[in-house]
DOMAR-436404 format. One record per residue (C-alpha): residue in three letters; x, y, z negated. Coordinates in pm, whole numbers, padded with zeros to 5 digits, always signed. Layout:
N
AlaXYZ...
This chain:
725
Unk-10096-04660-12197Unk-10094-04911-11907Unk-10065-04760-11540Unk-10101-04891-11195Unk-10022-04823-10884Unk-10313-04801-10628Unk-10250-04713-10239Unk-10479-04476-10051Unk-10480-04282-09671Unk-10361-03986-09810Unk-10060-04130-10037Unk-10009-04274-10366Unk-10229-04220-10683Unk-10226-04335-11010Unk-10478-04511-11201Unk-10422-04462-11601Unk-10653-04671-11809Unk-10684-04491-12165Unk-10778-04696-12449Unk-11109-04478-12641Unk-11177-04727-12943Unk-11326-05038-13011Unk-11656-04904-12747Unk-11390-04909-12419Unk-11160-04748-12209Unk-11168-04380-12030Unk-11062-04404-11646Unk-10877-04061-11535Unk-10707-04086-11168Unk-10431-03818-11133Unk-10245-03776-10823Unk-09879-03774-10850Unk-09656-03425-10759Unk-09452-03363-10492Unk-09126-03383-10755Unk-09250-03680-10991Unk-09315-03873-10608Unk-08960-03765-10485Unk-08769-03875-10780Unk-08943-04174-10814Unk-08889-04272-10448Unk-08551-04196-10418Unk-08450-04365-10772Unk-08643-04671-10669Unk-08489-04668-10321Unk-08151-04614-10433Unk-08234-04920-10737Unk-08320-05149-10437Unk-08046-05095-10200Unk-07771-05087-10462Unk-07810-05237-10768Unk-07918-05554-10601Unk-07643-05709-10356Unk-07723-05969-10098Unk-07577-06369-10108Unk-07198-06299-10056Unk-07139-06469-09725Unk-07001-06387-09386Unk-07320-06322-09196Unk-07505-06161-09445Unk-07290-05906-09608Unk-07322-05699-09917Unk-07525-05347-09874Unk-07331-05028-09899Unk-07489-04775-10150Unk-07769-04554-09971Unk-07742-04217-10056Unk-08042-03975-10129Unk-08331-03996-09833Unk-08480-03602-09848Unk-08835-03581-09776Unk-09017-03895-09890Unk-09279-03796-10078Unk-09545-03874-09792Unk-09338-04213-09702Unk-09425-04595-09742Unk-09244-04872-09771Unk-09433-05158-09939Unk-09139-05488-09927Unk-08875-05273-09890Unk-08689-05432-10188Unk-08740-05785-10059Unk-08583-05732-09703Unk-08324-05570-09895Unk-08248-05783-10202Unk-08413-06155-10127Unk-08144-06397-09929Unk-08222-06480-09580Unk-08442-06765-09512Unk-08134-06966-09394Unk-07795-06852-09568Unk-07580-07136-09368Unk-07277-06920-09248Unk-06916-06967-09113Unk-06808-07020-09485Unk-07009-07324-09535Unk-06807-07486-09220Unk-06505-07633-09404Unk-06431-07973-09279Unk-06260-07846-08912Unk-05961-08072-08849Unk-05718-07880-08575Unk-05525-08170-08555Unk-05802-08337-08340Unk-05813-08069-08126Unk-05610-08202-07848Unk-05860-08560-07919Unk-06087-08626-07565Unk-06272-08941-07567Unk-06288-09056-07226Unk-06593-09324-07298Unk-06946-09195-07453Unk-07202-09399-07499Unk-07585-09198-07428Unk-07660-09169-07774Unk-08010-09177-07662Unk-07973-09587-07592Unk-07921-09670-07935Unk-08192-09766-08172Unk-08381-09482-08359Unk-08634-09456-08655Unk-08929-09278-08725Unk-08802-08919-08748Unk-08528-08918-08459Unk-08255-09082-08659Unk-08008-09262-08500Unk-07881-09586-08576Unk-07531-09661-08496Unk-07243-09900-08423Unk-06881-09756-08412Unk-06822-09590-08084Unk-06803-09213-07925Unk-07155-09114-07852Unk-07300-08818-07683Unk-07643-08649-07703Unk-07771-08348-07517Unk-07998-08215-07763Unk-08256-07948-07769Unk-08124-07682-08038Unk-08298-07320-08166Unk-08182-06973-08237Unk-08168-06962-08620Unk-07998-06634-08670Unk-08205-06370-08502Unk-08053-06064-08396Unk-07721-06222-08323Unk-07550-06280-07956Unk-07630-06587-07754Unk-07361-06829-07731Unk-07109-06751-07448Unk-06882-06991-07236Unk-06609-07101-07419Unk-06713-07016-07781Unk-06626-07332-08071Unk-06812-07407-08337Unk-06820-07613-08635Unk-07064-07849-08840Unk-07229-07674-09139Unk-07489-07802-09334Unk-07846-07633-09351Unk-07884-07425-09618Unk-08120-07122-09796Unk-08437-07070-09971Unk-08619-07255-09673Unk-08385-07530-09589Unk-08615-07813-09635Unk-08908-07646-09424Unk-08679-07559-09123Unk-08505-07944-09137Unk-08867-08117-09171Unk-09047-07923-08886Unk-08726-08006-08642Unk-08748-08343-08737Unk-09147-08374-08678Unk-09112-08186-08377Unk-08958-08534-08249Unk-09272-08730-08347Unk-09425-08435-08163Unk-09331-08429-07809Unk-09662-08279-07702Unk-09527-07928-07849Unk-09327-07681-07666Unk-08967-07647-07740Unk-09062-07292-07725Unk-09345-07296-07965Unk-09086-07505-08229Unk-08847-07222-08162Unk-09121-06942-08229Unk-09244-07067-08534Unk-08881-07071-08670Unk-08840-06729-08586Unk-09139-06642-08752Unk-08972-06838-09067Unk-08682-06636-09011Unk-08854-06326-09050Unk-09079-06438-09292Unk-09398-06342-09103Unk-09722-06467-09280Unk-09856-06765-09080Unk-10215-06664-09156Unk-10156-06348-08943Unk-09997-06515-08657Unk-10179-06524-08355Unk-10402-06845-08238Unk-10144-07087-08043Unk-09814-07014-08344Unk-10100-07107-08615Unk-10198-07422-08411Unk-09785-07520-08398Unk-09737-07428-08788Unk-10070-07655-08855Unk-09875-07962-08661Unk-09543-07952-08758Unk-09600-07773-09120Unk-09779-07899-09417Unk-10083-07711-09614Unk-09786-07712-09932Unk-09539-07538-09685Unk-09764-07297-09501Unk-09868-07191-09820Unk-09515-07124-09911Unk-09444-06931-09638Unk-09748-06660-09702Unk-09657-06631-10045Unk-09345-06554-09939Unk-09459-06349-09658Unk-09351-05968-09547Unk-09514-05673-09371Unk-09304-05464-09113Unk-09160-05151-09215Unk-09243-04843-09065Unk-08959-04694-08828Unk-08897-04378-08996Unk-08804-04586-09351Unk-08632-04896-09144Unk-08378-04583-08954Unk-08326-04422-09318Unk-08298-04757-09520Unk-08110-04959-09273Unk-07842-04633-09121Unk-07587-04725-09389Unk-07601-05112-09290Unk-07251-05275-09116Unk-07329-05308-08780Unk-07408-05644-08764Unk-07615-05654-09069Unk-07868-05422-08949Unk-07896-05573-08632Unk-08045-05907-08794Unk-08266-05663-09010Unk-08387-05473-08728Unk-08484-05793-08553Unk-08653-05925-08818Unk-08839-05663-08862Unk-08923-05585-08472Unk-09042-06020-08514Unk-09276-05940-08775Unk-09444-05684-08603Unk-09446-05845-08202Unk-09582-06182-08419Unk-09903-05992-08540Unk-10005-05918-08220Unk-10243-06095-07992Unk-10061-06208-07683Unk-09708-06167-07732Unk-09517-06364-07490Unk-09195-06572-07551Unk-08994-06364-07361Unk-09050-06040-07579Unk-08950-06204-07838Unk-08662-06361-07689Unk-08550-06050-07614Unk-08534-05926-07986Unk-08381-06263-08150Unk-08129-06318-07884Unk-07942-06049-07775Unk-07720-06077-07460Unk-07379-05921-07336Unk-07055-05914-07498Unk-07072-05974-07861Unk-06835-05745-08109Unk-06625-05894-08281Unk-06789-06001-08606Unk-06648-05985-08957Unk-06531-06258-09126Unk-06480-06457-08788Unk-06216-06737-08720Unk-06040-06841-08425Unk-06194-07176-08349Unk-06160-07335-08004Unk-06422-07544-07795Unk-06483-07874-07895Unk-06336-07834-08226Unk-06397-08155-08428Unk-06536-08151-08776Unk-06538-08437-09020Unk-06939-08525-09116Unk-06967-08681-09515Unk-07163-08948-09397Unk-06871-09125-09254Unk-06758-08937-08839Unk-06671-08684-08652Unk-06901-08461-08492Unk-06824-08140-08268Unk-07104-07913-08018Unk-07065-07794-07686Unk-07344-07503-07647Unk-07494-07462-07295Unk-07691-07191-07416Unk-07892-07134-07787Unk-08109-07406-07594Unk-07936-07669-07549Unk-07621-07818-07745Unk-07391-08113-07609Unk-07348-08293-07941Unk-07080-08555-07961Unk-06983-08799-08214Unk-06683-09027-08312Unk-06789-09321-08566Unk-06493-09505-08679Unk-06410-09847-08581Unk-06246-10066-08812Unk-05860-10153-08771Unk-05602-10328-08873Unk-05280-10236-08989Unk-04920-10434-09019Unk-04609-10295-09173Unk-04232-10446-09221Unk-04103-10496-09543Unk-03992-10126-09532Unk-04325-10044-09523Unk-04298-09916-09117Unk-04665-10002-08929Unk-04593-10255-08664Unk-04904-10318-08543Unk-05199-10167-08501Unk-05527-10421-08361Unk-05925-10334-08338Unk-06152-10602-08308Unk-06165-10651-07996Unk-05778-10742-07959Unk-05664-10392-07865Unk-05339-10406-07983Unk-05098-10110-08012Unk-04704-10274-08106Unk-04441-10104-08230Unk-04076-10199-08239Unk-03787-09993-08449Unk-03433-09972-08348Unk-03275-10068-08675Unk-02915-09930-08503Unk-03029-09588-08566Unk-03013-09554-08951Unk-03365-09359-09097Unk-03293-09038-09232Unk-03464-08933-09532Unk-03545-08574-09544Unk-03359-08366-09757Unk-03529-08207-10061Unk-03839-08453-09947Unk-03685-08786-10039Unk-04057-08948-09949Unk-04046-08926-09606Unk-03800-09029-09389Unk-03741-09038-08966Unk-03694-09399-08829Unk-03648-09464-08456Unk-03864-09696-08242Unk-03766-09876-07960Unk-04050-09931-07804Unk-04436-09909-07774Unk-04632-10143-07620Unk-05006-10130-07568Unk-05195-10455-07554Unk-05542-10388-07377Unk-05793-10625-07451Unk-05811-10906-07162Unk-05492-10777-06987Unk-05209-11035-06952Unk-04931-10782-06968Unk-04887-10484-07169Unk-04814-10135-07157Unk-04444-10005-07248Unk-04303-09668-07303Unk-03964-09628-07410Unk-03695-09355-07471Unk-03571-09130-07720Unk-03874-09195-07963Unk-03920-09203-08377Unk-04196-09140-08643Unk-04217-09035-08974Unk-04263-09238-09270Unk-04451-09120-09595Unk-04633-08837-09708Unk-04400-08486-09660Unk-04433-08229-09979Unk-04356-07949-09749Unk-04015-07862-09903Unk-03846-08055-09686Unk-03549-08009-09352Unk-03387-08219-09149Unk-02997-08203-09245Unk-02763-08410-09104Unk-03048-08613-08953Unk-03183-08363-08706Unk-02892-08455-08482Unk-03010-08826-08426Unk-03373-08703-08431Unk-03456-08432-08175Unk-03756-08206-08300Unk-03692-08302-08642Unk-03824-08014-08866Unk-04023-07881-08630Unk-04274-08209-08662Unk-04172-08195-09041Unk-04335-07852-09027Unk-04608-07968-08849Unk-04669-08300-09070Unk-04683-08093-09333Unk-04938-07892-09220Unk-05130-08148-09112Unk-05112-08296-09463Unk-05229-07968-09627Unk-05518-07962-09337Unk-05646-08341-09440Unk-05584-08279-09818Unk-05843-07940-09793Unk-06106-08150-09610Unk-06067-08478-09875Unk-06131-08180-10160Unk-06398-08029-09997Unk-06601-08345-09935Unk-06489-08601-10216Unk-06472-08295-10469Unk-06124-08393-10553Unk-05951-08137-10641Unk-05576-08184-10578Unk-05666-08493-10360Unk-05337-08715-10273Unk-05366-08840-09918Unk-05272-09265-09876Unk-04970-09347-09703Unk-05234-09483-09396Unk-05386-09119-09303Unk-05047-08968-09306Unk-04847-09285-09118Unk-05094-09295-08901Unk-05088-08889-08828Unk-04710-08928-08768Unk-04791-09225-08497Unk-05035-09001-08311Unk-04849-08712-08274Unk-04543-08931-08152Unk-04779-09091-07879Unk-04916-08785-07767Unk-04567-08681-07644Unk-04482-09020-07528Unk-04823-09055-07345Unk-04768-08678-07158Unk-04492-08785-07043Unk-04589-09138-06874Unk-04626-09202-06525Unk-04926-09388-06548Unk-05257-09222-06555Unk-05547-09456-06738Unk-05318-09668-06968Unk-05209-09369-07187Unk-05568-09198-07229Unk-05697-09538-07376Unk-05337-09521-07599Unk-05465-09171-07709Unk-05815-09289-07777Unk-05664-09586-07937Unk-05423-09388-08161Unk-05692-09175-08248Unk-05979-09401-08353Unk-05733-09616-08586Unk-05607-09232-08756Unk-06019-09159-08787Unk-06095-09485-08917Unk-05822-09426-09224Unk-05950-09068-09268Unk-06270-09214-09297Unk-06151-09472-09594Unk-06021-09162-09784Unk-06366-09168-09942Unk-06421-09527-09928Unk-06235-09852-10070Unk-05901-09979-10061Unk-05796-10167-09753Unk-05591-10452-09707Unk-05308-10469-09421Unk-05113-10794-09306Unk-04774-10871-09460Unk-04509-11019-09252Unk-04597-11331-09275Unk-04984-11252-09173Unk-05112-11262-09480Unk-05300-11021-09635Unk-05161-10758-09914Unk-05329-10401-10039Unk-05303-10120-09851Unk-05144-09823-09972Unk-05500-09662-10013Unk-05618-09617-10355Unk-06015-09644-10456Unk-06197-09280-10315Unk-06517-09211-10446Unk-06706-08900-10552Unk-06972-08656-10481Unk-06984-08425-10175Unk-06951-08043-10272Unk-07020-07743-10074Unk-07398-07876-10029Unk-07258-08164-09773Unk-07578-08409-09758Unk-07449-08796-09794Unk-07584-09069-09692Unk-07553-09430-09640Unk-07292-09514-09346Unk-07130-09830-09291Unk-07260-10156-09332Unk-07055-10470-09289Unk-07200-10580-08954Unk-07175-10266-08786Unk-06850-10267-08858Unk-06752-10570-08723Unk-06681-10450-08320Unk-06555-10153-08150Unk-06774-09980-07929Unk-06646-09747-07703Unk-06386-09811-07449Unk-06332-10149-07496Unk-06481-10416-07344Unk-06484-10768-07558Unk-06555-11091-07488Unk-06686-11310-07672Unk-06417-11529-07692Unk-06174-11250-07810Unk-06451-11144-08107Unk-06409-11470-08221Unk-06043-11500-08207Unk-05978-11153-08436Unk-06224-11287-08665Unk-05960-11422-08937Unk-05728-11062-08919Unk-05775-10913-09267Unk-06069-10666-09238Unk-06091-10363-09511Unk-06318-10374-09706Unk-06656-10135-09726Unk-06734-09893-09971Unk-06902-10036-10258Unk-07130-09728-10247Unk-07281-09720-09894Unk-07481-09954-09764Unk-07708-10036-09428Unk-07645-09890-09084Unk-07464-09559-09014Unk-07757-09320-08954Unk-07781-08965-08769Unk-08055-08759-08758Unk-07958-08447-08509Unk-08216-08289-08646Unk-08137-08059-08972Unk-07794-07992-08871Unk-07623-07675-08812Unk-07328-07563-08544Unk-07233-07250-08671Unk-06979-07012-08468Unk-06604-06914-08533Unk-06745-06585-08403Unk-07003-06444-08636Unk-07161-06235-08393Unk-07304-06523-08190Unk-07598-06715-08285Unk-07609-07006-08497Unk-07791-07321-08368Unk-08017-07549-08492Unk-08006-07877-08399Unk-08323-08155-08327Unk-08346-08525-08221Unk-08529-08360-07899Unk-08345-08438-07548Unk-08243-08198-07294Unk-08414-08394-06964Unk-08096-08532-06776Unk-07959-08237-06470Unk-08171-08363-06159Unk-07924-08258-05934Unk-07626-08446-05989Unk-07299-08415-05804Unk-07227-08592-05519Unk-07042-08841-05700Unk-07281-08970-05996Unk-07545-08981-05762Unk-07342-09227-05545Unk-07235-09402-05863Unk-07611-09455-05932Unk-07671-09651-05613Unk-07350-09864-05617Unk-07443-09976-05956Unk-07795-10032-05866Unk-07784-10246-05573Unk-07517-10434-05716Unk-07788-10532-05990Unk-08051-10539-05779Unk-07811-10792-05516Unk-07800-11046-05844Unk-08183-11043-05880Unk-08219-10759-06139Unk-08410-10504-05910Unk-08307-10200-06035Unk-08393-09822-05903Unk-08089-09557-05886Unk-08258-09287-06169Unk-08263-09620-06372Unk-07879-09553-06422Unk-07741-09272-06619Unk-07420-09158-06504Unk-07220-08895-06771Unk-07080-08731-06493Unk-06978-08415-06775Unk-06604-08429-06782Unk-06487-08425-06417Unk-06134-08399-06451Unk-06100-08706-06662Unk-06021-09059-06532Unk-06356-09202-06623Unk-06709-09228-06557Unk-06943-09396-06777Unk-07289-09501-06705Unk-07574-09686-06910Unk-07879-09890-06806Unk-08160-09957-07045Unk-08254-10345-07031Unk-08515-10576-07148Unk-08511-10912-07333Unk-08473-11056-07017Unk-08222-10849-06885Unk-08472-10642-06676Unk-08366-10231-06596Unk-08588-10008-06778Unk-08618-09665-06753Unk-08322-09503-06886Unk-08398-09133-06909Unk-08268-08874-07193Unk-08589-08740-07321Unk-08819-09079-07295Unk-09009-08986-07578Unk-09065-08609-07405Unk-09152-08785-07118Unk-09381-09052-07240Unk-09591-08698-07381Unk-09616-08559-07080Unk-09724-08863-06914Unk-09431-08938-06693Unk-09337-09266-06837Unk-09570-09575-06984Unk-09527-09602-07307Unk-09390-09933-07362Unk-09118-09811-07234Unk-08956-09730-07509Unk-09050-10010-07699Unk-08864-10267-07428Unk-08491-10186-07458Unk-08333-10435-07659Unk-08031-10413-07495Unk-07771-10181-07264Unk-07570-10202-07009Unk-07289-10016-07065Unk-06987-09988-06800Unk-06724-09717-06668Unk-06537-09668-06321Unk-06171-09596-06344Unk-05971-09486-06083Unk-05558-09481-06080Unk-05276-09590-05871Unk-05557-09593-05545Unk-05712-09888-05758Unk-06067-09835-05863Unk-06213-10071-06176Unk-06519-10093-06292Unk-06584-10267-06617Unk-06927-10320-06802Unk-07047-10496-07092Unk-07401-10625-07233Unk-07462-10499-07615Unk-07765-10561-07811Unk-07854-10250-07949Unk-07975-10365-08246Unk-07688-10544-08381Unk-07410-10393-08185Unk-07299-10765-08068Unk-07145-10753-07734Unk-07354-11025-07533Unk-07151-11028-07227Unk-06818-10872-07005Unk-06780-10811-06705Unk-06452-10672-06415Unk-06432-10613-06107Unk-06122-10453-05920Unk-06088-10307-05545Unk-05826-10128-05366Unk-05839-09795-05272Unk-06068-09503-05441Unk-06290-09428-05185Unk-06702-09528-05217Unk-06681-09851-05054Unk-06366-09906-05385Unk-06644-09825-05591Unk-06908-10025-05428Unk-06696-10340-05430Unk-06581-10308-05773Unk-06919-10264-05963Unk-07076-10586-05725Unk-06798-10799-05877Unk-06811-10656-06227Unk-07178-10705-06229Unk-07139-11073-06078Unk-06899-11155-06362Unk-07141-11012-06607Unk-07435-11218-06508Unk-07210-11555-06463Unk-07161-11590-06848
């Protein structure tokens, strides 16, 4: 006997086809009792919402057991076993962040470079040279019925992940090609992914978006895949037993599915149903992660997100830079140079006897004398002395101080920390290298030890701008060793200059955890520095012999980054989780006071040297005000001639603000910063070609005082020099 179910007004019936010999079949339709229907229901109900558990991960936890719903024998619920049993669309969660590093958490670049300058390729990629970049991108709700993001609230990279990864990552990357749709409509159609609506029932205008930024192959993916809404009385029953949380995002999904079949919905309704606003509870599973938290990205930096709102996302980046390193014949780091001639000296005080710790007999506590820091350009250097020291070597964690925390003040305490610090790179090298019981080189943890000295020797300085750059300085050369945990080895200078192997062994392997590789460094963009340090030519050419590591044999061409695809997810589980896309956030129209003056003084000082130049020509990152520097970027020509330097040119070329060649012309940028200390304002700037990264041309200019007229004075003569060469 073979039965089937059939659906009618009045409830369900079943058709029984009876085979009657060779001549055919006999049809007989029977309706079902009132017990057979109740059993049934309730068995089949209890079979979906039990026996089948959801993916096992923070955000979408596993279903209690429903218990016995009385009276449904007059009650449908066709799909209720998907919604209950099928993953989510997108399954990225708070466990698939694992590549935080804490011990970058006090790390605050003070020199980003627009992102928005550099190069980019067909589908919003970016190409780029080391440096710390910054992009204020357009980013999406992609975890409806969640809490929009609050101030102060970290999160961490993730990669994109669940049944519909690769439709969600390809529509935010054509929406760049695709300026002419609405950030709204982008962010509409993914809740209608989300929610699994059937395109072919949206209304008019969410069809026309699917149809531009979604293939035939993909549409037709999502209507096979497609649900229906489920009427209220089942959703209260079915969904009652749900954690909190959990049957919030059901709810909303459900409430999207219905709003999205109907003729005229507006964005706000729906708005009001993904993103819900107030105080978020505290969700399960949720981590204590601060603001502008870094995490470390496979394809070779360090990314972290500043949310405005689920709108808009601050993204900022650190690529590594490549250093040099020098150590003594007892294997102490002496020097540490860039390649610009940013030099950071160290000298030990060989009075003071190093002091192995006890039951750790690799590391051991040696005392500097001093630290100098060599700025590139500057005649004279930058001291700081006292009661300082470093570790050497890589602690086990079973180590104390002895004897030797009487010479060394702080001793086990910073063993303590080391250690942890050691555990905290080791998990991340695992995690993305899939080495299992990874062994950190001697580099990543000297290195660590070095930073953590300068960061108490720079809070305590009287000077104001030399120690930030220290701090940045420290910090890029730890990142760039991090970095070469999953590269090559990489030689260091002897004593006598010559080069010898590093302490780093050969990393390679495959990322785990779903982390997405791809090429990063090449060998020319690793040639120059390019953030907060302002070459010459002349000094490129004279650090051209220092031993340079190596590059992975295994990565090849330019460092790329495509915004779009990525995930920030929250330490706090309740809040949403954002999408990110190569789309720009248009630049704040109504800057303070300050960038707006900064705009004119650089301005007419190009315009005074024959490059006529118009004040929303410059872009001034006026974000962090407390910090010593201001940066600002002009777009040139091949002929050094100010474009248009706006965040969104490609938005704006759409909507017909902008010619289009526009974004064609830049082949170069103006890059420069004002820095104010001591009542001394300087403002330095440099020429790069934005292609190859090559720094065309430097210029300085310094002024007493730190009032406007400072500032004005300063950037004429910086711009002067820069033109002069």
């Amino acid at each position: 006997m073979l039965s089937q179910m059939s659906k009618r007004k009045s409830g369900f019936n079943i058709l029984t086809l009876i085979p009657a010999g060779p001549g055919g079949v006999i049809h007989r339709r029977s309706v079902i009792n009132s017990r057979f229907l109740r059993i049934t229901t309730v068995s089949l109900l209890t079979i979906w919402t039990f026996a089948i558990p959801l993916p096992s991960n923070a955000q979408f936890p596993r279903l209690p057991k429903i218990p016995k719903i009385p009276g449904t024998d007059k009650i449908e619920f066709p799909g209720l076993d998907r919604v209950l049993s099928e993953p989510p669309a997108i399954t990225t969660s708070l466990d698939n962040a694992v590549t935080e590093l804490p011990f970058l958490d006090d790390a605050q670049p003070q020199n980003f470079i627009p992102m928005q300058v550099m190069p980019r390729g067909n589908s919003g990629e970016f190409f780029l040279a080391p440096g710390d970049y910054s992009f204020e991108a357009q980013s999406y709700c992609l975890h409806a019925g969640t809490y929009a993001p609050s101030s102060g609230d970290g999160y961490l990279y993730a990669p994109l992940l669940g049944p519909r990864e690769n439709i969600i990552q390809n529509l935010l990357q054509r929406s760049y090609t695709n300026a002419q749709v609405p950030q709204r409509n982008v962010q509409v159609l993914i809740w209608a992914i989300l929610a699994r609506t059937k395109v072919a029932e949206m209304p008019n205008e969410m069809k026309q978006t699917a149809n531009i930024l979604l293939t035939p192959d993909e549409i037709n993916q999502l209507n096979g895949g497609a649900l229906g809404y489920i009427p209220d009385n089942v959703r209260e029953r079915a969904f009652a037993k749900l954690p909190d949380d959990a049957r919030r995002v059901y709810e909303a999904e459900n409430r999207l599915r219905q709003l999205m079949a109907q003729p005229g919905v507006s964005y706000e309704q729906l708005e009001r149903v993904a993103v819900l606003t107030g105080n978020a509870p505290v969700g399960r599973e949720s981590r204590q992660v601060p603001l502008g938290r870094w995490s470390y990205d496979s394809r070779g930096f360090f990314v972290r997100y500043f949310p405005e709102n689920y709108s808009h996302t601050r993204i900022e980046l650190s690529v590594p830079a490549n250093f040099t390193l020098t150590r003594d014949a007892q294997g102490r780091i002496t020097l540490i140079a860039d390649r610009q001639g940013n030099k950071l000296q160290l000298a030990y005080d060989d009075s003071l006897a190093s002091s192995p710790m006890e039951g750790d007999a690799g590391v051991r506590a040696v005392a500097l004398r001093s630290v100098s820091f060599v700025q590139e350009g500057e005649a004279s250097a930058q001291k700081f002395d006292g009661a300082l020291w470093t570790f050497v070597g890589v602690p086990s964690g079973h180590g104390h101080g002895g004897i030797g925390a009487k010479t060394f003040p702080g001793l086990d305490d910073r063993y303590v920390e080391a250690s942890r610090r050691k555990d905290e790179f080791a998990q991340v090298v695992a995690r993305v290298g899939a080495r299992s019981g990874a062994k950190l080189t001697a580099d990543v943890m000297d290195l660590a030890h070095l930073r953590m000295a300068l960061m108490q020797i720079i809070r305590s300085a009287a000077a104001v701008t030399a120690p930030a750059e220290v701090e940045d300085f420290s910090t890029h050369a730890w990142e760039w060793a991090f970095a070469n945990e999953f590269g090559g080895s990489a030689p260091v200078a002897s004593l006598d200059g010559t080069a010898v192997p590093s302490q780093s062994g050969k990393r390679s392997g495959t990322p785990q955890m779903a982390l997405k590789q791809v090429g990063a460094f090449s060998a020319a963009a690793r040639e120059f520095a390019f953030a907060n340090q302002f070459a010459s030519n002349a000094a490129v050419a004279s650090s051209a012999a220092a031993p340079v590591a190596p590059l992975p044999a295994q990565r090849s061409g330019p460092l790329t980054f495509n915004p779009g695809g990525t995930v920030a997810v929250p330490g706090e589980t309740g809040r949403q989780r954002l999408a990110q896309s190569g789309r720009c956030v248009p630049p704040d129209v109504n800057l303070s006071s300050r960038a707006s003056k900064l705009q004119e003084s650089v301005a007419d000082a190009l315009s005074s040297h024959d490059h006529l130049t118009n004040p929303d020509d410059v872009q001034v990152n006026n974000r962090y005000a407390g910090h010593p520097l201001t940066t600002f970027a002009v777009r040139l020509s091949a002929d050094n001639r100010p474009l248009p330097t706006l965040a969104c040119l490609k938005n704006q070329i759409a909507e017909g603000n902008v010619p289009p060649g526009s974004i064609e012309g830049a082949n170069k940028v103006l890059l420069g910063s004002v820095q104010q200390a001591n009542n001394q304002t300087r403002v330095t700037s440099r020429i790069v070609d934005v292609e190859s990264g090559e720094i065309l041309a430097t210029g300085k200019g310094d002024a007493a005082g730190t009032d406007q007229n400072a500032i004005d004075q300063a950037a004429d003569k910086s711009i002067a020099n820069l033109f002069l060469q």
